[in-house]
Phi, psi and omega in degrees: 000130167326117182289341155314325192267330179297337198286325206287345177288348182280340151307351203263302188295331187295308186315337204234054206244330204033237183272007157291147210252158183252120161236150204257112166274150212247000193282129166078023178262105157314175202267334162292351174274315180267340155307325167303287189315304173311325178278012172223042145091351191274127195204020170246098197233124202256152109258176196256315169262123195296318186316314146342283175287356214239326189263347183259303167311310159339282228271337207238317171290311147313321151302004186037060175240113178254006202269337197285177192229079161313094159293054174280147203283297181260205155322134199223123189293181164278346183252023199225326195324284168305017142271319156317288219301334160283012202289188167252154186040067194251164222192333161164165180224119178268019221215005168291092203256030162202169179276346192264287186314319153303314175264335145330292168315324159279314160306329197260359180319330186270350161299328204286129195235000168295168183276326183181160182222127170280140164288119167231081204310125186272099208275144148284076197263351148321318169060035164260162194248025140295318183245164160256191198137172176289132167244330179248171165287348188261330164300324178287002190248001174263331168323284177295331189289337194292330187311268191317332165296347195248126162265164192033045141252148178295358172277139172220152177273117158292311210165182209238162158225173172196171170213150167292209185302115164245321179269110183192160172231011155239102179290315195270324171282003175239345160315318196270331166291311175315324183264348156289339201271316169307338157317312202265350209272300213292292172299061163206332183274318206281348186241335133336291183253044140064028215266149181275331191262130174298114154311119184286146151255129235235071200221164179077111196237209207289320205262009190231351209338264203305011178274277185337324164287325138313316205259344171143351190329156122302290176303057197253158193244094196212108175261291197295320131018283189254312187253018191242000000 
């Protein structure tokens, strides 16, 4: 892909970002491509496979682009974690959907050679059994207590995710519910524990941005978008 046309779609998408941050997802994205996006200033990039990012990061260390900000996306096995952990500049992880997945991370914490890694629990507000995620408040609150017991780690809780609806036929009204609910999910935790940081939300992808965006995103997560 032309490097002109990503920069000018990643211009498309910023106007309507408002205070929201973009990360440009790279998945089935060559590696020269997301150099073209960095190379427009662009320097937040998400995947879904750690061998993926293990491999795009490589290639970005070596080229000494050292500004960028590693986003992982997706399912993240228990058996991938120490292999995550090394990625270079890795930056966050939005896809932490158990309490099992959690405490993995925390046993495995000392691979992690970064200053600090944001956290993002990942909600199912779909409820479809297609996706993971957290389904009740009492699994996310045993979740954050596990968090908040451990002093001086670099794991930190950022913020909540979600993605909407896929089996609907009101695509757009159930997207928008999902991000609402995650909305109300994220204030009902911050005044439950008494969190000092505002939960970021980690919501919207190329066919919903701007629902997401409405509706409250931080976060939005957008490839095809962009690199298609």
């Amino acid at each position: 892909m032309k490097k002109s046309d990503i920069a000018k779609n990643l211009a498309a998408i910023k106007k309507d970002l408002k205070s929201a941050h973009l990360i440009a997802v790279t998945k089935y994205s060559p590696v020269e491509d997301v150099v073209s996006a960095y190379q427009s200033s662009h320097y937040d990039f998400g995947e879904n496979r750690v061998a993926d990012l293990k491999e795009k990061a490589e290639y970005f260390k070596v080229q000494k682009l050292t500004k960028v900000r590693w986003h992982f996306i997706g399912h993240l096995q228990s058996n991938k974690v120490r292999e995550l952990y090394k990625i270079p500049n890795l930056y966050a992880i939005h896809s932490v959907d158990s309490l099992s997945l959690l405490e993995e991370l925390i046993k495995r914490e000392s691979d992690f050679t970064g200053p600090e890694l944001k956290l993002f629990f990942q909600v199912n507000t779909s409820h479809e059994i297609e996706k993971s995620g957290f389904e009740t408040a009492e699994e996310l609150a045993a979740a954050i207590d596990l968090l908040k017991s451990r002093t001086h780690s670099k794991l930190k809780l950022y913020g909540l995710m979600t993605m909407g609806s896929i089996r609907t036929t009101e695509f757009e009204a159930e997207a928008t519910r999902c991000f609402r609910d995650l909305k109300l999910i994220a204030e009902n935790l911050e005044k439950n524990f008494a969190l000092k940081e505002k939960l970021k939300l980690s919501m919207g992808m190329s066919q919903d941005y701007l629902l997401a965006i409405a509706a409250g995103s931080d976060f939005i997560r957008v490839g095809s978008a962009i690199f298609k």
